[in-house]
DSSP file (Angstrom, degrees, kcal/mol; ACC not computed):
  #  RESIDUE AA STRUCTURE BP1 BP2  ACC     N-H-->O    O-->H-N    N-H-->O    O-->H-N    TCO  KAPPA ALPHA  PHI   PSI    X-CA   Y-CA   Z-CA
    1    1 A X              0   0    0      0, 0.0     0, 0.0     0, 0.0     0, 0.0   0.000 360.0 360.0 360.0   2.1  101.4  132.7  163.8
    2    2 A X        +     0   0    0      1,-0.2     0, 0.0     3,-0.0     0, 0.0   0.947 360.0  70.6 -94.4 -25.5   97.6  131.6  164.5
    3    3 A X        +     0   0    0      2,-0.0    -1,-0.2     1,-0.0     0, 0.0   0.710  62.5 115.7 -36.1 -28.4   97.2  131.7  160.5
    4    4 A X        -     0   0    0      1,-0.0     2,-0.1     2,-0.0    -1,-0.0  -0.196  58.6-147.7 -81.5 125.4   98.9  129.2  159.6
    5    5 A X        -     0   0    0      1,-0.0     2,-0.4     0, 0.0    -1,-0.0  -0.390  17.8-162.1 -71.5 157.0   96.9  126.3  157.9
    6    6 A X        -     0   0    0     -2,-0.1    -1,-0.0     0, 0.0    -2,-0.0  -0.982  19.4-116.7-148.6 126.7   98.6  123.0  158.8
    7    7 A X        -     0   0    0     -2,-0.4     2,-0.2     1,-0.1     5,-0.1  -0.191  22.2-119.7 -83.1 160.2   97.8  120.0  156.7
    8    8 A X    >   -     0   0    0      1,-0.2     3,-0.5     3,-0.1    -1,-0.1  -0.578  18.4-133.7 -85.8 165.1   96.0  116.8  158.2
    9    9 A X  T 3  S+     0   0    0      1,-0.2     3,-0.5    -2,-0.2    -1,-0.2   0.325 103.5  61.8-100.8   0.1   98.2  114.0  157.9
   10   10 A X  T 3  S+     0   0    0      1,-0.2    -1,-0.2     2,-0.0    -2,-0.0   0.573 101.0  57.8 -91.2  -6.9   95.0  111.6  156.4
   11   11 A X  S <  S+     0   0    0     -3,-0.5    -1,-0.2     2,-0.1    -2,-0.1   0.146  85.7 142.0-106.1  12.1   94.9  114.2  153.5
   12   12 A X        -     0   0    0     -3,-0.5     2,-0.2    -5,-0.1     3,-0.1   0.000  51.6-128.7 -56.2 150.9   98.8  113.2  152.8
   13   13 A X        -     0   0    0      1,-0.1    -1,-0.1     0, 0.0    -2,-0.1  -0.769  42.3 -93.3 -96.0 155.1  100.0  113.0  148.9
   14   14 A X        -     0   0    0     -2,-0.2     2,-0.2     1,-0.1    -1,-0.1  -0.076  45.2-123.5 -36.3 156.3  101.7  109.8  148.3
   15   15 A X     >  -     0   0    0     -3,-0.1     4,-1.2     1,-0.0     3,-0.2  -0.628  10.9-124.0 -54.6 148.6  105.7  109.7  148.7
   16   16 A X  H  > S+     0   0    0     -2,-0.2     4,-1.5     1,-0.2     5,-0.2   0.779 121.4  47.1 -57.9 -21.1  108.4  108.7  146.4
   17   17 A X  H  > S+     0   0    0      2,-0.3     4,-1.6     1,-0.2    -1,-0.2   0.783 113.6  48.8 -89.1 -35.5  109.4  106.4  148.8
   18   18 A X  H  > S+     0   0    0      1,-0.2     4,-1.6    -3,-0.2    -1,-0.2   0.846 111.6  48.4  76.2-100.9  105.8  105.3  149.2
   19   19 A X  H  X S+     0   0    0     -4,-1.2     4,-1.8     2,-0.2    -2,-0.3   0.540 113.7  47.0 -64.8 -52.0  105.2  104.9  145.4
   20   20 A X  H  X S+     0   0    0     -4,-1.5     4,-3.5     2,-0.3     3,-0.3   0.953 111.8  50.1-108.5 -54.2  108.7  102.8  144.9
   21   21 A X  H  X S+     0   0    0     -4,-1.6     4,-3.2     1,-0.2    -2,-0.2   0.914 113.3  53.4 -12.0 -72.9  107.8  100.2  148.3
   22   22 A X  H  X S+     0   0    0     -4,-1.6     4,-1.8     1,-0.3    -2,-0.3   0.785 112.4  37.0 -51.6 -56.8  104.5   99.9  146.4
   23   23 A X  H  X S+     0   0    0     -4,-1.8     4,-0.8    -3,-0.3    -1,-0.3   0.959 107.0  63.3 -77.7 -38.1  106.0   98.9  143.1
   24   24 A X  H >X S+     0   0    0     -4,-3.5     4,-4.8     2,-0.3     3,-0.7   0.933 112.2  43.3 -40.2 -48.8  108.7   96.8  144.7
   25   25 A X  H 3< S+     0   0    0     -4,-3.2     4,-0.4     1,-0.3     3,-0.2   1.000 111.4  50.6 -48.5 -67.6  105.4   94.6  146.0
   26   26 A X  H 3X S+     0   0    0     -4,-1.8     4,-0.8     1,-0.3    -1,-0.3   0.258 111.8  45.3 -60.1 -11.8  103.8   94.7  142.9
   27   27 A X  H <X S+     0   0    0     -4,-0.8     4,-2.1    -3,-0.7    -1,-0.3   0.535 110.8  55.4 106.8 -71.5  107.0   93.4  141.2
   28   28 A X  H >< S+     0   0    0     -4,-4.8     3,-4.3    -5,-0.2     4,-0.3   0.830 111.1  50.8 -26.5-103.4  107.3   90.7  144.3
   29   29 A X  H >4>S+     0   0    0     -4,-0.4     3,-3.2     1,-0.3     5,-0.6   0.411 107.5  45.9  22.9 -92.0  103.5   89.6  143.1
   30   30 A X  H 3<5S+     0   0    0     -4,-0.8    -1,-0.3     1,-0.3    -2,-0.2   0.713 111.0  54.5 -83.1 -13.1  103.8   89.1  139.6
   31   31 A X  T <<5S+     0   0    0     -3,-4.3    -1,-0.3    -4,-2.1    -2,-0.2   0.837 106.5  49.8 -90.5   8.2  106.8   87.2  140.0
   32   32 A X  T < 5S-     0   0    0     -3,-3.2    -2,-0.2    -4,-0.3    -1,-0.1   0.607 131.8 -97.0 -70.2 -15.3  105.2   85.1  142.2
   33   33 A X  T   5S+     0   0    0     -4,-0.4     2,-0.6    -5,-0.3    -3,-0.2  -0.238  78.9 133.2 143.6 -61.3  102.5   84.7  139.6
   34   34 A X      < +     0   0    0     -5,-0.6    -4,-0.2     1,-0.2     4,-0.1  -0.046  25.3 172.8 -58.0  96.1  100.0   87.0  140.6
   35   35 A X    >   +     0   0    0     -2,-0.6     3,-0.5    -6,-0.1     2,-0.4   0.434  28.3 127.9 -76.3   2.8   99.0   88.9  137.5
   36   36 A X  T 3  S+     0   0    0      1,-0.2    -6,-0.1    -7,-0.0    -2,-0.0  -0.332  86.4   1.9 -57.2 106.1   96.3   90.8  138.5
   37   37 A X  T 3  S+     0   0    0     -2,-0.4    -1,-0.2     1,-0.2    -2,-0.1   0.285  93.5 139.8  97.6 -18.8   96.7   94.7  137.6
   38   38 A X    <   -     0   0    0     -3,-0.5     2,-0.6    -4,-0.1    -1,-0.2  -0.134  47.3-144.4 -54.1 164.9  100.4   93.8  135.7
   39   39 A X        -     0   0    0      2,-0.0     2,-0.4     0, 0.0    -1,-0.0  -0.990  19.0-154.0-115.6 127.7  100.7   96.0  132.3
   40   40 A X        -     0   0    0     -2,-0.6     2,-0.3     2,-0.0    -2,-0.0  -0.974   7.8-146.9-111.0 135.3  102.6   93.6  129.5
   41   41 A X        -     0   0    0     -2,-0.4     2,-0.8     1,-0.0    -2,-0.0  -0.701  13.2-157.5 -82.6 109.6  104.5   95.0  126.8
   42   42 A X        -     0   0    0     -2,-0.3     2,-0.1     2,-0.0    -1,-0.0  -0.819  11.0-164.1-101.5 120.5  104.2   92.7  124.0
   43   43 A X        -     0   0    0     -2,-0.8     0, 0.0     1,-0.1     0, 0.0  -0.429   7.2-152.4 -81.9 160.1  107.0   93.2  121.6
   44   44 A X        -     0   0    0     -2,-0.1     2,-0.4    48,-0.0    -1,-0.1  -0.387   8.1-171.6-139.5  77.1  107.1   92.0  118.1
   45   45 A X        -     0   0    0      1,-0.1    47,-0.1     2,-0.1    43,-0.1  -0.343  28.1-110.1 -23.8  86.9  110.3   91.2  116.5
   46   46 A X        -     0   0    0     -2,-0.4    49,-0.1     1,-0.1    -1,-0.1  -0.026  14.8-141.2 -19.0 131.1  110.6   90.3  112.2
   47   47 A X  S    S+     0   0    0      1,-0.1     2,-0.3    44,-0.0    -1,-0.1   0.493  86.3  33.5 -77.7  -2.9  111.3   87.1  111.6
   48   48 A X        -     0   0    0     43,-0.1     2,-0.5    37,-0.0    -2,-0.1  -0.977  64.8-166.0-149.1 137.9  113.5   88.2  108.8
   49   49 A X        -     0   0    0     -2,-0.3     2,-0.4    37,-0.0    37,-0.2  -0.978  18.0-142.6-125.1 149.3  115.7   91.4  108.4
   50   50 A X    >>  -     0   0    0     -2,-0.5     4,-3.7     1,-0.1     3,-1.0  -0.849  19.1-174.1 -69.4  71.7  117.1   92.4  105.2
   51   51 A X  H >> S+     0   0    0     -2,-0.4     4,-1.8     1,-0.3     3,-1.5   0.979  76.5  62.4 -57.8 -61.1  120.4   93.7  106.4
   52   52 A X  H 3> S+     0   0    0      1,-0.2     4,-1.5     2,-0.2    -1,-0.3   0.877 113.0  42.0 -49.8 -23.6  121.6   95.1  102.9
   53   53 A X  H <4 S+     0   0    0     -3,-1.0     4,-0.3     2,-0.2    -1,-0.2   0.697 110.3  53.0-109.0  -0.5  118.6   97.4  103.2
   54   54 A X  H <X S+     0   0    0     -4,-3.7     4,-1.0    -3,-1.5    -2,-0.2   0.922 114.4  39.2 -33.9 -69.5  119.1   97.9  106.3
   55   55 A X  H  X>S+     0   0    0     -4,-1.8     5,-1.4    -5,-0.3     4,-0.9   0.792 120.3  48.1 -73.2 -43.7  122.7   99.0  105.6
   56   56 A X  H  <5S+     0   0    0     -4,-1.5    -1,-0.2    -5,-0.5    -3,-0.2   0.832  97.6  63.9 -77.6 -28.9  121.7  100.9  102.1
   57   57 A X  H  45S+     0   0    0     -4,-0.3    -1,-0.2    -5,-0.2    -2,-0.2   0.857 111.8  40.6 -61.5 -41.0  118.9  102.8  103.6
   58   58 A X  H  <5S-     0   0    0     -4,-1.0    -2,-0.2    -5,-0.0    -1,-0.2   0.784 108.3-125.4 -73.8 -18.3  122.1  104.4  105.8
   59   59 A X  T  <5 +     0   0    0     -4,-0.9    -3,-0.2     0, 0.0    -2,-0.1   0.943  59.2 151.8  60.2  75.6  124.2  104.5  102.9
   60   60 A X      < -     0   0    0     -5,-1.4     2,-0.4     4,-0.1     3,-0.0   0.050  42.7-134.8-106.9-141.2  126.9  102.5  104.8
   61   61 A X    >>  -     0   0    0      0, 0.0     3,-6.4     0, 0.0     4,-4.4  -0.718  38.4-100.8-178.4 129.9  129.5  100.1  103.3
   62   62 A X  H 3> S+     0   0    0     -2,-0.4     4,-2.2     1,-0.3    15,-0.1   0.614 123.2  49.8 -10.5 -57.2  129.8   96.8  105.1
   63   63 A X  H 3> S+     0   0    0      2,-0.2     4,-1.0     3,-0.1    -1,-0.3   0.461 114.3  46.8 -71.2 -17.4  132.9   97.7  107.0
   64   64 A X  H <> S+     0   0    0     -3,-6.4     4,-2.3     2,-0.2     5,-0.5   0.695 114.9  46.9-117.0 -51.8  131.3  101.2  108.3
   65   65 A X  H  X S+     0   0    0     -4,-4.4     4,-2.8     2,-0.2    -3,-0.2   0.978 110.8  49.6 -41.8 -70.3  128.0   99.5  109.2
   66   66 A X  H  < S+     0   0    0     -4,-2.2     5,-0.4    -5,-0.2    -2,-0.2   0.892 118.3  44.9 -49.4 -39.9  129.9   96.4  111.2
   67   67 A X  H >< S+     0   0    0     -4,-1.0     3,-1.5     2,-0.2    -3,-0.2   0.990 108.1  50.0 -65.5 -60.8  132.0   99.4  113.2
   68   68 A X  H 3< S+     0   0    0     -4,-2.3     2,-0.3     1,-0.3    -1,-0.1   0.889 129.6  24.4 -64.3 -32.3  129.2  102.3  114.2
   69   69 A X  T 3< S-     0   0    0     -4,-2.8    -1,-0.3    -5,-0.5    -2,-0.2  -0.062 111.1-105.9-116.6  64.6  127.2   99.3  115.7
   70   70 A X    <   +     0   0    0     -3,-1.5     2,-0.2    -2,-0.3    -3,-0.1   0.134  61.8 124.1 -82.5 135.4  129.0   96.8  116.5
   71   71 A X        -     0   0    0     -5,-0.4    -1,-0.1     1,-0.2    -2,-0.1  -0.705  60.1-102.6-111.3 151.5  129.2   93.9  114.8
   72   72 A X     >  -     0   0    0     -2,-0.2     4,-1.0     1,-0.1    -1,-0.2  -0.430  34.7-127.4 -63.6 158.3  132.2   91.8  113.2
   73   73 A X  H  > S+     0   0    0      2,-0.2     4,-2.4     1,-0.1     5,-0.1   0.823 112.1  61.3 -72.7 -52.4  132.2   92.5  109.2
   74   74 A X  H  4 S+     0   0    0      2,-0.2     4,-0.2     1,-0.2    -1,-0.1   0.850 100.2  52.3 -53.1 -35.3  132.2   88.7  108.8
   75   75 A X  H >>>S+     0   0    0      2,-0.2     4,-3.2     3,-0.1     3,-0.8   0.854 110.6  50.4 -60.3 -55.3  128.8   88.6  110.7
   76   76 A X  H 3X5S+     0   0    0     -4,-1.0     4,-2.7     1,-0.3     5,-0.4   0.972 116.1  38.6 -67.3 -39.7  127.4   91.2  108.3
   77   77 A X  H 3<5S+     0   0    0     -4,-2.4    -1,-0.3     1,-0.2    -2,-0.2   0.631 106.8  61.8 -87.6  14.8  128.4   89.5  105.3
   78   78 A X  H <>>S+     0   0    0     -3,-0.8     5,-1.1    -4,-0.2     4,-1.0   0.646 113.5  37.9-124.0 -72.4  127.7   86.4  106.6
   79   79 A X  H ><5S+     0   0    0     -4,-3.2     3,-1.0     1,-0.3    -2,-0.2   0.966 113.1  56.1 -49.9 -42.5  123.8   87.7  106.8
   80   80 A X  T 3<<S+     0   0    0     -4,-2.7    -1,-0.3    -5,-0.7    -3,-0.2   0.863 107.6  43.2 -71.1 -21.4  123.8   89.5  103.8
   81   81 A X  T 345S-     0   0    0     -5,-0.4    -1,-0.2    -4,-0.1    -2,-0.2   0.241 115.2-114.0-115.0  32.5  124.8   86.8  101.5
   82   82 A X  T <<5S+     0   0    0     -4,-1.0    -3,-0.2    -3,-1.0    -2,-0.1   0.562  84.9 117.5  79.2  20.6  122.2   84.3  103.4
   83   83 A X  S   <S+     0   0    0     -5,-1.1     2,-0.3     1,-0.2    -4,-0.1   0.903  86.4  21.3 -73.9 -22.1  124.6   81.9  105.0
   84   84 A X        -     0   0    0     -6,-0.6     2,-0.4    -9,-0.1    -2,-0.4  -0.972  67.3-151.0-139.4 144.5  123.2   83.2  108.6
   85   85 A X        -     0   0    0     -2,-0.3     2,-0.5    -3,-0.1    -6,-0.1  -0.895  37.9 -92.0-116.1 152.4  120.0   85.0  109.9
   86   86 A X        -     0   0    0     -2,-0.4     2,-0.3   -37,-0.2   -37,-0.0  -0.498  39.7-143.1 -68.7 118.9  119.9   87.2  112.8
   87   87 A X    >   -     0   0    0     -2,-0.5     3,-1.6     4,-0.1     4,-0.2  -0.723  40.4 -61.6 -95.5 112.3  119.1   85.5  115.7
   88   88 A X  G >> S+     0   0    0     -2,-0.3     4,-1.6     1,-0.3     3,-0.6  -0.286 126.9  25.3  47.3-116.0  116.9   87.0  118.6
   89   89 A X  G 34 S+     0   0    0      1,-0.3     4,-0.4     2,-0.2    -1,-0.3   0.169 121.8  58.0 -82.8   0.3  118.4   90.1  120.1
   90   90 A X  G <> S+     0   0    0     -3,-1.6     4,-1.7     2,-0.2    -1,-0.3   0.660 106.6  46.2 -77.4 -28.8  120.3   90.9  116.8
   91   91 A X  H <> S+     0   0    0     -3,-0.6     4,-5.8    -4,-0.2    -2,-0.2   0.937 112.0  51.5 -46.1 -60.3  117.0   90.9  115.1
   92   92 A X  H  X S+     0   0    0     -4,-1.6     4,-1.4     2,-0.2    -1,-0.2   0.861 119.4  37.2 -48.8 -35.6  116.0   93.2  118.3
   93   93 A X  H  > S+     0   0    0     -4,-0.4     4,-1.8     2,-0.2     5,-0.3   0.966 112.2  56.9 -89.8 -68.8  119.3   95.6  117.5
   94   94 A X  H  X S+     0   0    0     -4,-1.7     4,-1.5     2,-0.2    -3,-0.2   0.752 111.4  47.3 -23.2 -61.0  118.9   95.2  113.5
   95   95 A X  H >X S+     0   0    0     -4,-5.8     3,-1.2     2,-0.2     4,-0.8   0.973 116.6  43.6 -42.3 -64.2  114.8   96.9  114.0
   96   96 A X  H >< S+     0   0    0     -4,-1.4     3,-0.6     1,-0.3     7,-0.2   0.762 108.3  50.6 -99.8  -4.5  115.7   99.2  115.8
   97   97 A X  H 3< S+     0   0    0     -4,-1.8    -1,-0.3     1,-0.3     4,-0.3   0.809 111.6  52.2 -39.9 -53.4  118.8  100.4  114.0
   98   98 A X  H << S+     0   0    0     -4,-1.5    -1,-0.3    -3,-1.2    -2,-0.2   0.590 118.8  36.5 -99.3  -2.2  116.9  100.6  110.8
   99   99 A X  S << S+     0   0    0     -4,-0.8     2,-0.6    -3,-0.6    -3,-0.1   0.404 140.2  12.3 -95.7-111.9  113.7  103.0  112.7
  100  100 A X  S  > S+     0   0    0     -2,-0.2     4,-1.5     1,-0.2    -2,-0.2  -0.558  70.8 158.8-131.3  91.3  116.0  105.0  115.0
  101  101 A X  H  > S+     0   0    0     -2,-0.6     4,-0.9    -4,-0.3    -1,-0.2   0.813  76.2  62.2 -75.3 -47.7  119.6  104.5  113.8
  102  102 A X  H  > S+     0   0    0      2,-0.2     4,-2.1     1,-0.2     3,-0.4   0.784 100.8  57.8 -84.5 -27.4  120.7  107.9  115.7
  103  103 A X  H  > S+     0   0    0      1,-0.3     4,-2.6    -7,-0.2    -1,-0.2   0.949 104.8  50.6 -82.8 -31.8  119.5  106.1  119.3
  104  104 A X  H  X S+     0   0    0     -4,-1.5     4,-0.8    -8,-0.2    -1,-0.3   0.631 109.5  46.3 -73.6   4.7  121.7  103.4  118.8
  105  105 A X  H  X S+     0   0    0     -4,-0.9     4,-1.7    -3,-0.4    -2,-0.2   0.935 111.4  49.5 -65.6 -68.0  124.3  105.3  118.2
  106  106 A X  H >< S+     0   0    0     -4,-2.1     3,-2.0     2,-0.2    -2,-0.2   0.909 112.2  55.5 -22.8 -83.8  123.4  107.8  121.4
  107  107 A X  H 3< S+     0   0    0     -4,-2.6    -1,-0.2     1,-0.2    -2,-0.2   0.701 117.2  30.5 -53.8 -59.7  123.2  104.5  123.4
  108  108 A X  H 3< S+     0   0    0     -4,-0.8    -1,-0.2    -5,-0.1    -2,-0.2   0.298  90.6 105.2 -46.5   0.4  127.0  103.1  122.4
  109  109 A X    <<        0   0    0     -3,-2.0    -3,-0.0    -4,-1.7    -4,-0.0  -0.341 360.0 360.0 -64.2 166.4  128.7  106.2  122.0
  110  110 A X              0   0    0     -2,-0.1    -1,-0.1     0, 0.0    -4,-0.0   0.381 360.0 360.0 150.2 360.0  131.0  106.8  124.9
C-alpha cells in the first residue's frame, strides 16, 4: 500500500463540468459584448438559387422534390418559373440540399 502514487490536486486535468461553466461565461461575455477571444463563423449564403438545377441535378420531378424536403409544390413552381426567390433560410436549405442532399434527408427523416 505505501506504492501507491497519488496525484497533487494543483496538477488536476480540467473537468467536464469545469470546461462547460467556462463556456457558459464565455457565452455570458460575448453576449454582453465582450468579444475578446469569440471565434465567428461567417456564413455565406447565394443570393440566387437556381432551383430547377437544383432539382435536375437530383433527377427529381417537382412534386418528388416539394415532398423529400419539404416544401409545398406551389412554392417550387412558384421559384422555378421566377415569380418568387428564395428568401433567407430557404436559400440556407436550398445550398445545402444541392451540396449534401443525403444530410437533409438524414436530418428530416423520422
Amino acid at each position: 500500500m505505501g506504492n501507491r502514487k497519488s496525484r497533487s490536486r494543483t496538477a488536476r486535468q480540467p473537468t467536464v463540468g469545469a470546461d462547460i461553466v467556462q463556456a457558459l461565461k464565455n457565452a455570458v461575455a460575448y453576449a454582453k459584448g465582450d468579444k475578446v477571444g469569440a471565434v465567428e463563423h461567417i456564413v455565406r449564403v447565394p443570393e440566387r438559387m437556381d432551383v430547377r438545377a437544383v432539382r435536375a441535378k437530383l433527377g427529381m420531378s417537382q412534386h418528388r422534390f416539394a415532398a423529400r424536403f419539404g416544401v409545398s409544390i406551389s412554392t417550387v413552381r412558384n421559384w422555378e418559373q421566377g415569380r418568387r426567390r428564395p428568401e433567407g433560410p430557404a436559400r440556407v436549405l436550398l445550398t445545402i440540399i444541392d451540396r449534401e442532399p443525403e444530410a437533409v434527408e438524414r436530418a428530416l427523416a423520422g
